[in-house]
N, C-alpha and C positions, 0 to 999 in steps of 0.2 A: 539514357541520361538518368542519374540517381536522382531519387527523388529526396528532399529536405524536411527534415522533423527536426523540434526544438522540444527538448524535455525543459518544464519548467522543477525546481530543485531536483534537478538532476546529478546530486555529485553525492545523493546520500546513501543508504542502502539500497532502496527497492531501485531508485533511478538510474544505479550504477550498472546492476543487471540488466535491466533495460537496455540503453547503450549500448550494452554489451550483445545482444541479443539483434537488436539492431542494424549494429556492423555486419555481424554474419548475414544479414537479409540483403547486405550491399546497399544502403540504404547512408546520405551524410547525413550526419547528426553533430548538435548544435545542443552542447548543454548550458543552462541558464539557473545560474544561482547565486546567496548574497555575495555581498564585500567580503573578501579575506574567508570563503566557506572553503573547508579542506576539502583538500582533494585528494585524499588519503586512498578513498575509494575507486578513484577515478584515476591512480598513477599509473597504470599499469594500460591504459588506453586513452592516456591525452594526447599520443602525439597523433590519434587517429582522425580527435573531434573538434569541434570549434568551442571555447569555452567562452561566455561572458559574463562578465559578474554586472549584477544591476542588483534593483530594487523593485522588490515584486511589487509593492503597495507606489511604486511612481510610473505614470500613464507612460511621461517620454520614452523610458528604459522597455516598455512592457511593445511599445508600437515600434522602436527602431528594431528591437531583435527579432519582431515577425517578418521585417523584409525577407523577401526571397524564400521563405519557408512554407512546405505544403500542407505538411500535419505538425498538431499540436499532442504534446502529454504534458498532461496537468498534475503535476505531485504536492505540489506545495501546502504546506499545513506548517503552521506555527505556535498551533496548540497539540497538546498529547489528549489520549479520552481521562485520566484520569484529573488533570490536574483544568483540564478546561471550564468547568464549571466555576472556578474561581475567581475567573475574570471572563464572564461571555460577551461585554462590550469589546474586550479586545479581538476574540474570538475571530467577532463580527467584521467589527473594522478590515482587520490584516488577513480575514481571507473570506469571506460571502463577499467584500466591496470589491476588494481586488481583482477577484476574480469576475465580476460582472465587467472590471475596467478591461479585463484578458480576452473577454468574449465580445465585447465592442470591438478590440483590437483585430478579433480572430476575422469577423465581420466585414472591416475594411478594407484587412490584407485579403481575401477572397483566399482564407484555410480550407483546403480541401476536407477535413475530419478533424476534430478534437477530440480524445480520449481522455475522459476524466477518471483516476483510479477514487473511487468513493470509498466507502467503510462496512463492507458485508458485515463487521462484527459488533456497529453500532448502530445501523439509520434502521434497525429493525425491532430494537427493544427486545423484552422475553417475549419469546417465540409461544403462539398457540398452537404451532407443530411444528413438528419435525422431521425431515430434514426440512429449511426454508428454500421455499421457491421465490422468484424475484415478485409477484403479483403478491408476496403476504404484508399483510396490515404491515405501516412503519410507523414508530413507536419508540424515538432516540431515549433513553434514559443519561445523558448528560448533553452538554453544548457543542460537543466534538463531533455527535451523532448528524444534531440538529442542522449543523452548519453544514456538513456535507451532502443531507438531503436538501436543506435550502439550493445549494449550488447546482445539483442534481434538478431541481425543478427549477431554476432559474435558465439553465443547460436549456432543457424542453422547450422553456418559452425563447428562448432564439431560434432553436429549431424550429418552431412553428412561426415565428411572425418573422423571423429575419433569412429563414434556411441554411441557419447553421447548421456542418450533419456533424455529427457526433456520437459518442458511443460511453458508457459506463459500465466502468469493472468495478463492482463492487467487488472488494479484497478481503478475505478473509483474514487469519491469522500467518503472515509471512514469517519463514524462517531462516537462516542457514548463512552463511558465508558474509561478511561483514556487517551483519548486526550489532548496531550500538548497545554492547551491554549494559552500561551506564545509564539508559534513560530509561524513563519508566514507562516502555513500552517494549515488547517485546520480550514475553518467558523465557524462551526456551535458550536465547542467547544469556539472560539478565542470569536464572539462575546454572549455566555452564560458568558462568566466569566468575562466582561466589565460589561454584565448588573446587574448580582451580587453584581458584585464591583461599581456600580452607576457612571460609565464612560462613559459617550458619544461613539456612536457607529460610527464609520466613514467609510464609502463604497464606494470604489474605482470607480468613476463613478456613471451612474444613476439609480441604482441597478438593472436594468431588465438585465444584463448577469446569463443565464442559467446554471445548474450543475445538473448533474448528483449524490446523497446524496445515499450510502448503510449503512445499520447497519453493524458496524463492527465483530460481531458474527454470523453475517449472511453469510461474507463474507471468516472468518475463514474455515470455511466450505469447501468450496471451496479446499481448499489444502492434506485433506485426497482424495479425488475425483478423482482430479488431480494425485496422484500417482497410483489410481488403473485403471484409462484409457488407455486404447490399441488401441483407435482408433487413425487413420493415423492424427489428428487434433494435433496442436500443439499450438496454443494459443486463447486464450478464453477471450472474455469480461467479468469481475465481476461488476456487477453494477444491480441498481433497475430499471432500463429500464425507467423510470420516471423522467423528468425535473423540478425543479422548478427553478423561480429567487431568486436575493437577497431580493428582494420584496417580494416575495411569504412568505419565510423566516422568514421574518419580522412579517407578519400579522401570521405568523401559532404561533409563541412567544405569540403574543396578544391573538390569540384567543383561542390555546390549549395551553399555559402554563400559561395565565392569566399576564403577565410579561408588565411592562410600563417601558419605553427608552428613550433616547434622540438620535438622531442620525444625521451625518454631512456627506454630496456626497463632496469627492474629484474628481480632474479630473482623468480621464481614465489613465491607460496604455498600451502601447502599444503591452506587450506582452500578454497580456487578451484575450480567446480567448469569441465570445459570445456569444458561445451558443454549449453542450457537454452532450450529452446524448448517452449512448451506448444500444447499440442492444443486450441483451445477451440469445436470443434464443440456440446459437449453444453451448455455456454451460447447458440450459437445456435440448438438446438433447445427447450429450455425456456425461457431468459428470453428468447430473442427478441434478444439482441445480440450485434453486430457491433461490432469495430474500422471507423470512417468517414471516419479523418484518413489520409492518405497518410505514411510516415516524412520525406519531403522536406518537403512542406507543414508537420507537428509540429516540424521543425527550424528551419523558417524562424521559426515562432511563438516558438520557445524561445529564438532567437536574438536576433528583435529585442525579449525582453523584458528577458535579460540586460544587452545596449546599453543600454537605458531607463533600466534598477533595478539594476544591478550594478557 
């Protein structure tokens, strides 16, 4: 008998992989996201899944779609790292509260695993080494960080007083195949669809801050793994263990995609951190994955989907 997972914002980039990733496992799946959220990314496998549209921040919506479901994925975030600082009451409200309402829910429905994707590339601040292993000091430098280790230890405390089991992917920097260029997250899609579109590329600084780049079906991956793990580990680095700069970046466009740009250094910001590579050995020793896309090979993919769709 298949067993039932509900991705919560499920219809956006990372959760659409998911899903997707999912199905192959044989596994039914059950996406959950706002009123009227496209399903741009999700047309291509809705006649497979059960969709519902609710309201993450209302209990009713959040306990009727746990019926019958045995594992949770937790996506939803309604802030970006950049602009979250701005308002971190909102922050707070629409997803640390929420999400404590998701975990009460998880609780009563009797959820066999919750997987919550966290933020390898903020609840850890600048790094006092490198690569990061998941035991290093955390250290959010804005509210997007903050809130998602708040949830991360809030996670823990159900596991421990309630026995929720659960698992944390802290996510590095994802990439490739329906990435929202348009928002202000996400490089590697944001500036392909500038160069595209013959826009000037502007770089926050003097482009040598470091990032950690995973394919994002590499990293889908990840989340079937995570619910058949039994071992005493509870959150895991997903990332390609590998740094480049904004520079790197730049010259890898030139030289493996053949691509000519015009580009502009703005000043720095503050909340930037510079330099964010994860260590994710202790995922290939419990879940058994690996990064399997090569960065050039992910670029070519990201590339020619932008051309396609963009």
């Amino acid at each position: 008998m298949k067993e039932n997972c509900i991705i919560y914002g499920g219809a956006g980039f990372i959760g659409s992989h998911i899903a997707e990733d999912l199905l192959l496992k044989d596994m039914k799946v059950t996406i959950f996201d706002k009123l009227n959220a496209s399903k741009k990314n999700i047309a291509h496998i809705l006649d497979k899944i059960d969709f519902i549209e609710g309201d993450f921040n209302n209990e009713v919506d959040i306990n009727r779609s746990l019926k019958n479901m045995d594992h949770v994925i937790h996506l939803v975030s309604s802030t970006l790292p950049a602009s979250s600082n701005l308002n971190p009451y909102y922050d707070v409200e629409s997803n640390l509260i929420s999400s404590l309402h998701l975990f009460d829910g998880c609780v009563n429905s009797n959820i066999k695993k919750v997987v919550f994707i966290s933020s390898g590339g903020t609840v850890y601040g600048n790094p006092i080494k490198l690569p990061i292993k998941e035991d290093h000091p955390t250290n959010p430098l804005n509210s997007y960080g903050i809130t998602k280790l708040s949830i991360e230890k809030y996670l823990s405390l159900y596991g421990n007083l309630k026995g929720l089991k659960y698992k944390i992917l802290r996510f590095a920097n994802p990439y490739g195949e329906r990435q929202n260029p348009l928002l202000n997250q996400g490089l590697i899609a944001h500036l392909l669809y500038k160069i595209k579109h013959k826009q000037t590329i502007e770089i926050w600084g003097d482009g040598k801050a470091v990032r950690d780049y995973f394919y994002i079906k590499d990293g889908a991956k990840a989340i079937y793994r995570a619910f058949l793990d039994n071992s005493g580990n509870n959150i895991y680095n997903i990332s390609s263990g590998t740094g480049y700069s904004i520079n790197q970046i730049l010259d890898k466009f030139r030289r493996v995609l053949k691509l000519k740009f015009r580009v502009k250094y703005l000043p720095s910001r503050k909340f930037d951190v510079k330099a964010n590579i994860l260590d994710n050995r202790l995922a290939a020793k419990h879940l058994n994955w690996r990064p399997e896309t090569s960065f050039n090979e992910g670029l070519k993919n990201t590339w020619r989907y932008i051309i396609d769709n963009q």
